[in-house]
C-alpha positions in Angstrom: 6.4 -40.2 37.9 3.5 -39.8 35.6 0.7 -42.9 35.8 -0.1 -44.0 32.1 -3.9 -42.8 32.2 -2.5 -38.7 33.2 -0.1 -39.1 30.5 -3.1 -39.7 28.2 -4.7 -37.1 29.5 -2.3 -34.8 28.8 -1.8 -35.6 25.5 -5.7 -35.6 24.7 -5.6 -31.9 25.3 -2.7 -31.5 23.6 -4.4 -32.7 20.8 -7.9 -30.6 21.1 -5.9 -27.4 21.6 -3.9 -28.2 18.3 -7.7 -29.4 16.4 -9.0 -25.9 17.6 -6.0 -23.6 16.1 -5.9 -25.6 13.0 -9.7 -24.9 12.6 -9.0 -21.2 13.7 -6.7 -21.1 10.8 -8.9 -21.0 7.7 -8.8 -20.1 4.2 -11.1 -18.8 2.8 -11.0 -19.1 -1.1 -10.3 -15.7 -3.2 -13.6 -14.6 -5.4 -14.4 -16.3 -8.5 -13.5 -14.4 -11.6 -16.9 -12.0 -13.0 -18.4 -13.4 -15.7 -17.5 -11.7 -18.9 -19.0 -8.6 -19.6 -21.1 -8.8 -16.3 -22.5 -5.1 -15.5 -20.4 -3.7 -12.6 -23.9 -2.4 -11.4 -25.4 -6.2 -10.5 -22.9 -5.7 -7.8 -22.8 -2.1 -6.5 -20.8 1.2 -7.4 -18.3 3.2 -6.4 -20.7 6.4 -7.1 -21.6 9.1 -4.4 -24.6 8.2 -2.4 -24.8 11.6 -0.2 -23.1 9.1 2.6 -21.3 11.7 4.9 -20.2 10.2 7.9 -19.0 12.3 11.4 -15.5 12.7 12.0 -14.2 12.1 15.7 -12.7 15.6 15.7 -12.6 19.2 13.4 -10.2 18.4 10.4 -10.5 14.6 10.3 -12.0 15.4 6.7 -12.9 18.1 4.6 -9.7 20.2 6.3 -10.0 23.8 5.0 -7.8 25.8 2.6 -4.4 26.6 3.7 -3.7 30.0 4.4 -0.2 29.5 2.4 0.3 28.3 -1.2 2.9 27.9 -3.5 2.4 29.0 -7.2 4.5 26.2 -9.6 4.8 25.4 -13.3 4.8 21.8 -14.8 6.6 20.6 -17.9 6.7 17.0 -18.8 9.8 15.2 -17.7 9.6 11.6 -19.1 6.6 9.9 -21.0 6.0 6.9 -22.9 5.4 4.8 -19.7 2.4 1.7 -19.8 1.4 0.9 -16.2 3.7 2.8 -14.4 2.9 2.1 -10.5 5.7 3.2 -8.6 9.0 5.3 -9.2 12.3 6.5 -6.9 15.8 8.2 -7.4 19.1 6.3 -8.0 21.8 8.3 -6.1 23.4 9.6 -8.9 19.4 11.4 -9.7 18.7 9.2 -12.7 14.9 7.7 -11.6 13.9 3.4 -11.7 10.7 3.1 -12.6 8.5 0.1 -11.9 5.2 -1.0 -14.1 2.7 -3.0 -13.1 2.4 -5.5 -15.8 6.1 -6.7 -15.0 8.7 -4.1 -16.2 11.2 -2.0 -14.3 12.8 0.8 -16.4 15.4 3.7 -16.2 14.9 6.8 -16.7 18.0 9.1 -17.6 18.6 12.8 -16.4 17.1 13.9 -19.8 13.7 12.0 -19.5 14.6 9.7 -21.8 13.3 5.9 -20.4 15.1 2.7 -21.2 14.0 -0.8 -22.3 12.8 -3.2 -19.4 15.2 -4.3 -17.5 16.0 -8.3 -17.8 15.2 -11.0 -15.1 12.3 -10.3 -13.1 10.9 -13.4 -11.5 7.8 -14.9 -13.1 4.6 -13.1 -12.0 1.0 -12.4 -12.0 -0.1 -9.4 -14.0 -3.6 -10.3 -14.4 -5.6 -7.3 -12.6 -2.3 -7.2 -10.1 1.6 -7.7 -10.6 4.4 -5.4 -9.9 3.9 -3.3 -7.0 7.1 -1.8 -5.4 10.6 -1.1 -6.6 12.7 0.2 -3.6 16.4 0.6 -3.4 18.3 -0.5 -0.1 19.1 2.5 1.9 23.3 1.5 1.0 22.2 0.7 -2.6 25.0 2.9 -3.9 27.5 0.5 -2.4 25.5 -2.7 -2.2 23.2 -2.4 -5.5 20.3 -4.2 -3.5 16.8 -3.5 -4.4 13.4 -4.8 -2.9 10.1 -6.0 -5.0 6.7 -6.7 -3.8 5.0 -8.4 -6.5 2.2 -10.8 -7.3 2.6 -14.9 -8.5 0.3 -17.8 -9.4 -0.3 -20.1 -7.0 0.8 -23.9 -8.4 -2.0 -25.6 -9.3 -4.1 -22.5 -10.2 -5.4 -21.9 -14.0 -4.0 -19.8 -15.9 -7.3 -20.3 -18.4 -10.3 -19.8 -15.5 -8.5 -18.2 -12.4 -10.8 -16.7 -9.5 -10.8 -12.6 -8.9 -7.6 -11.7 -7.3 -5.4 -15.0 -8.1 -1.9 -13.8 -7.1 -0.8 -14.0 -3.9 1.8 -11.5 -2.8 5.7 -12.0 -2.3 8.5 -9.8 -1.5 12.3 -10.3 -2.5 15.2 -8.8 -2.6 17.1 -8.6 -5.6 20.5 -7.2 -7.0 20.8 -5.0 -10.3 23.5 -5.4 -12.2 26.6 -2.9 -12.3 25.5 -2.2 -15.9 21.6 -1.5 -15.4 20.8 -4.2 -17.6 19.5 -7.3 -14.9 18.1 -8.0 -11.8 20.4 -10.8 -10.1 20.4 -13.0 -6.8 16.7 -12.8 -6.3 15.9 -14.4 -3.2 11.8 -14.1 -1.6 11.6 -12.6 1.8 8.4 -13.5 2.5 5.1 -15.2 1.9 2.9 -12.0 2.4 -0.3 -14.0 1.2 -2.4 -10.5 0.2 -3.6 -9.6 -3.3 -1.1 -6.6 -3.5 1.0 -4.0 -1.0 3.9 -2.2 -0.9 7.5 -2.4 0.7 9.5 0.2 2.2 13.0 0.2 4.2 13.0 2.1 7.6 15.7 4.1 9.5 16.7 1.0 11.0 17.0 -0.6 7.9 14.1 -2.9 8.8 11.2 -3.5 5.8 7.7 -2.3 6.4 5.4 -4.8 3.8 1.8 -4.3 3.6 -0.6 -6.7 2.5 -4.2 -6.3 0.8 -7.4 -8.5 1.1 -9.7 -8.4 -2.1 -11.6 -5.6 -2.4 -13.7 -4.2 -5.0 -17.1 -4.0 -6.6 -19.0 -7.0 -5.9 -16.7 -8.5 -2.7 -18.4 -7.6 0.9 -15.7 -6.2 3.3 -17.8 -9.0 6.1 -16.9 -11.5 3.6 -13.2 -11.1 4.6 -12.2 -11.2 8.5 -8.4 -11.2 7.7 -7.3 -8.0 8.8 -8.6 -9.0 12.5 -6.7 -12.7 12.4 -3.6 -12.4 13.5 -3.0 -16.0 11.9 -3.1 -14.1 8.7 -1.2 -11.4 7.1 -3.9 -10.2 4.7 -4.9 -6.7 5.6 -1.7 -6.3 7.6 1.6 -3.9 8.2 4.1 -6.5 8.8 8.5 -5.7 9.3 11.0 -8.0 8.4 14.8 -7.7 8.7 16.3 -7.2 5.1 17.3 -10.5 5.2 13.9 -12.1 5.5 14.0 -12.7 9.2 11.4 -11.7 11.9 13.0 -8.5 14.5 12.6 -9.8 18.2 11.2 -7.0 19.2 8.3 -7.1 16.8 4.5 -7.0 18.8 3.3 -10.0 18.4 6.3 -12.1 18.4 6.1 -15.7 20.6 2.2 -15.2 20.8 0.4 -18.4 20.2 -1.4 -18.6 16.9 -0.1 -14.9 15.5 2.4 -14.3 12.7 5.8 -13.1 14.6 6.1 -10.6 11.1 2.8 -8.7 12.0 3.9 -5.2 13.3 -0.2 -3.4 13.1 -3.7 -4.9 11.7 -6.9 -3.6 10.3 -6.1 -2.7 7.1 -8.1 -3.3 4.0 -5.9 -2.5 0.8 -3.2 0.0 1.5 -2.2 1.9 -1.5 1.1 4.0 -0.6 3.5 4.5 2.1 6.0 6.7 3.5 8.3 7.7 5.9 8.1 10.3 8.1 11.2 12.8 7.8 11.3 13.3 11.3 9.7 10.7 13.3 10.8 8.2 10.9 7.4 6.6 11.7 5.5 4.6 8.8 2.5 6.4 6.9 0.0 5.2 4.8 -2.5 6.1 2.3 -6.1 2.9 1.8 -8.2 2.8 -0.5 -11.7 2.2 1.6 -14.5 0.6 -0.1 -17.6 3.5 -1.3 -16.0 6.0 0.4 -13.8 6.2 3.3 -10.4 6.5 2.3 -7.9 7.4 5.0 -4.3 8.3 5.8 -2.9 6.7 8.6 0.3 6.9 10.9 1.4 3.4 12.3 1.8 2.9 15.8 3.6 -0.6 16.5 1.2 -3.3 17.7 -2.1 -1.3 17.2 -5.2 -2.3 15.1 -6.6 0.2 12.7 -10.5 -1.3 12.7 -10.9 -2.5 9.5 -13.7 -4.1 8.6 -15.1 -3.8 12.2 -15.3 0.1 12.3 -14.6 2.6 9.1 -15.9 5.9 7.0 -17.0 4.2 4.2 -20.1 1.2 2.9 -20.1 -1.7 0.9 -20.5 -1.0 -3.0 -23.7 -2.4 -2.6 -24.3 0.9 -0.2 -24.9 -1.3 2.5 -23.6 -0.1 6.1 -20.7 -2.0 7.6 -21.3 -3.0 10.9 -24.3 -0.6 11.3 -21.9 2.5 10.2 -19.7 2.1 13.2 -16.6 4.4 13.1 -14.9 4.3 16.5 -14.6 1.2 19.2 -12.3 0.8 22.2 -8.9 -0.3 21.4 -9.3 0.6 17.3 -7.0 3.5 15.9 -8.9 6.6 14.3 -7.3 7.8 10.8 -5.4 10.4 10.6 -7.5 11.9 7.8 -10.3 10.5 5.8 -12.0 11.0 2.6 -15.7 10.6 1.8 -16.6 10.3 -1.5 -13.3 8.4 -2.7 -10.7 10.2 -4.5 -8.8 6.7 -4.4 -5.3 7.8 -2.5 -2.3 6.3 -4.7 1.5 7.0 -3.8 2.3 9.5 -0.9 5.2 11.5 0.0 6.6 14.5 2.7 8.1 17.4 1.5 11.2 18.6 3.0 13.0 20.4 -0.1 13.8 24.3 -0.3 12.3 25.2 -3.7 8.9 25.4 -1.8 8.9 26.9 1.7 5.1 26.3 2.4 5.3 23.3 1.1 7.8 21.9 3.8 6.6 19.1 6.1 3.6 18.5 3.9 2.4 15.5 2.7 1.4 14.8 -1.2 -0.9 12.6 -2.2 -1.4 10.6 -5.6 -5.1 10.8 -6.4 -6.2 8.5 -9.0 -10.1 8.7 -8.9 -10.0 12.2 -7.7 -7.8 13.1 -10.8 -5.1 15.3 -8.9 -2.4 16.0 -6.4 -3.4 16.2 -2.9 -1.5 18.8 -0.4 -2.2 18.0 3.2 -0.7 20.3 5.7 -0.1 19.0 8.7 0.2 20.1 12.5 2.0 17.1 14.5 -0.8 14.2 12.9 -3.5 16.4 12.1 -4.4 17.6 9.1 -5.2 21.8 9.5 -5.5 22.3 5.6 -6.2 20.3 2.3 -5.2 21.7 -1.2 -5.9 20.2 -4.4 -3.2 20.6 -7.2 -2.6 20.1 -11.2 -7.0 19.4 -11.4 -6.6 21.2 -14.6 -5.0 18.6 -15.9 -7.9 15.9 -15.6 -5.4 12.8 -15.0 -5.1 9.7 -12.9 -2.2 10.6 -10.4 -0.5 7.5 -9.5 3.0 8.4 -7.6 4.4 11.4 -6.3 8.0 12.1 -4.7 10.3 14.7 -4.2 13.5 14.8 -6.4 17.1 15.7 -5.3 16.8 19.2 -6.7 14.0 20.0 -4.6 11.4 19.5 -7.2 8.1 17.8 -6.8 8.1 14.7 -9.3 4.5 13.7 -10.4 3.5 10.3 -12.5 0.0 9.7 -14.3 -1.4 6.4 -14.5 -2.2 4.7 -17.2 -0.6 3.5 -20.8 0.8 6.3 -22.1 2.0 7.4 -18.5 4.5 9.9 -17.8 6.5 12.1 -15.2 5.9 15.4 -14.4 8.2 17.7 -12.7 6.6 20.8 -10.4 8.9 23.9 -10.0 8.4 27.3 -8.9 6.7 29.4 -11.4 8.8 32.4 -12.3 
């Protein structure tokens, strides 16, 4: 039988262990908004510097030519799109189409895009917004679609609000048998970043990613998220389509960590993938000046980020004295030094292009092109640049159920392209 004074004991650490996980747990307010007109260069820039760090092994960057290319024309398969951030194919081969600002759209087999769809939730637009439109793997039957999207925080003004406002949610949603509405919207999860993406798995579980601020004028030291597992800023994190947490995520029943975390150490992941075969998770981040990387995710492992990296702060400051490799941190797959700011990313597995098979395409928005990387297992043994002549923001890329290569530009005035061979 406990004696009153052990009980109180007891209870007093109780207590301090709570105080110390409650002070572990800290947030750390989002950047205030720049100043009007405020020269980007007060801050730093994105520019080259001549920073060219070492890779950990031949290929990591800068992979040669591929011995094998394909030669293709392009012709203009939809236009007239503002924003456009993400697109995929219905089942019948018609494409849904979602826009940044807050609009989903449908675009017909003849290229010809609808009005927005009706009843998206409410959302924040401001600098974020719509990220991700993905159909359910049994949408056909079930009509079930997932969105990752920004909101306003209550309490937050609309007239002043800081840099990076929104916080990010995810939902699933149903659209209506006559393509006209979204219905039956419920939210997933709180994913707390300033944008990511969503994508369903072979075992029908969602991979959601999560961003930490990041741009011109914000110091990657400033933000410790993606290390904090009492976070899910700068994070990879699975759900179960219905919002709840698998058992046998990593982290699930440690004390103080997020049971949805699946791998940390991100800073602002960009696009995402699966792979055809292994059915393992890909991504493309955006570093900050320089060090953009592709990465495979490996459940329960922490990708470095902001402790080691290839890139600098804007201001061209090292990161934690340039470091690029530690015990226990992930190495990219591939990395990019300048930026070429990696957007959407997809494998190839059609028949219209036999070299192409197994490769990976990457949206280029900075860089102003598609990106071919050829793989070997997870290396990277070649890197060709495609559709340069045409001097554009690439924003998505997938494969379409002919076997073409479907391409969409950034911007207002957006559109679709479609790659086939050339004759």
């Amino acid at each position: 039988m406990f004696r009153k004074s052990a009980f109180v004991c007891i209870l007093c650490v109780v207590l301090a262990a709570t105080a110390t996980l409650a002070q572990s747990i800290k947030t750390i307010p989002r950047p205030p908004a720049q100043p009007a007109g405020a020269p980007a260069t007060d801050a730093g820039s994105a520019a080259p510097d001549g920073y060219a760090p070492i890779p950990q092994w031949p290929g990591q960057t800068r992979a040669p030519h591929p011995a094998k290319t394909e030669a293709y024309s392009v012709s203009t398969f939809a236009e007239g799109l503002n924003g456009g951030f993400c697109f995929s194919f219905l089942p019948d081969g018609r494409i849904i189409v979602g826009e940044r600002p807050g609009r989903i759209r449908i675009v017909d087999k003849n290229g010809r895009v609808s009005d927005p769809i009706d009843g998206l939730p409410t959302l924040w637009a401001r600098g974020q917004g719509l990220f991700d439109v993905r159909l359910d793997k049994d949408f056909a039957t079930n009509r079930t679609i997932y969105l990752s999207y920004t909101v306003l925080p209550a309490g937050t003004s609309e007239a002043s609000p800081p840099r990076f406002a929104g916080v990010l949610k995810v939902a699933r949603a149903r659209l209506s048998a006559d393509d006209k509405r979204i219905e039956n919207i419920k939210v997933l999860l709180d994913a707390e970043g300033t944008g990511g993406r969503v994508i369903q798995a072979p075992d029908g579980t969602l991979f959601v990613t999560a961003s930490i601020p990041a741009g011109i004028g914000i110091n990657s030291v400033d933000w410790p998220q993606p290390q904090q597992l009492d976070s899910n800023m700068g994070k990879v994190m699975r759900i179960n389509p219905d919002g709840s947490i698998p058992k046998d995520n990593p982290f699930v029943g440690r004390t103080g960590a997020h049971p949805e975390i699946y791998a940390l150490g991100f800073r602002d992941i960009q696009g995402v993938a699966i792979h055809p075969r292994t059915g393992k998770l890909w991504t493309s981040e955006h570093g900050p000046r320089g060090g953009d990387e592709i990465n495979a995710i490996d459940k329960g492992k922490n990708y470095g980020f902001p402790v080691i990296g290839y890139g600098r702060e804007y201001t061209g400051k090292p990161i934690n004295g340039d470091k690029t490799s530690q015990a226990g941190m992930e190495q990219p797959v591939y990395f990019w030094t300048p930026d070429i700011a990696p957007a959407g990313i997809s494998f190839y597995t059609g028949k219209l292009f036999p070299a192409w098979q197994g490769d990976l395409f990457v949206s280029a928005l900075a860089g102003k092109y598609l990106m071919r990387l050829v793989l070997n297992g997870e290396r990277v043994i070649g890197e060709e640049r495609l559709l340069v002549d045409l001097n554009s923001r690439i924003r998505d890329v997938h494969e379409g159920p002919d076997g073409s290569l479907y391409v969409m530009t950034d911007g207002n005035g957006g559109k679709i392209l479609r790659l086939v061979p050339k004759k």
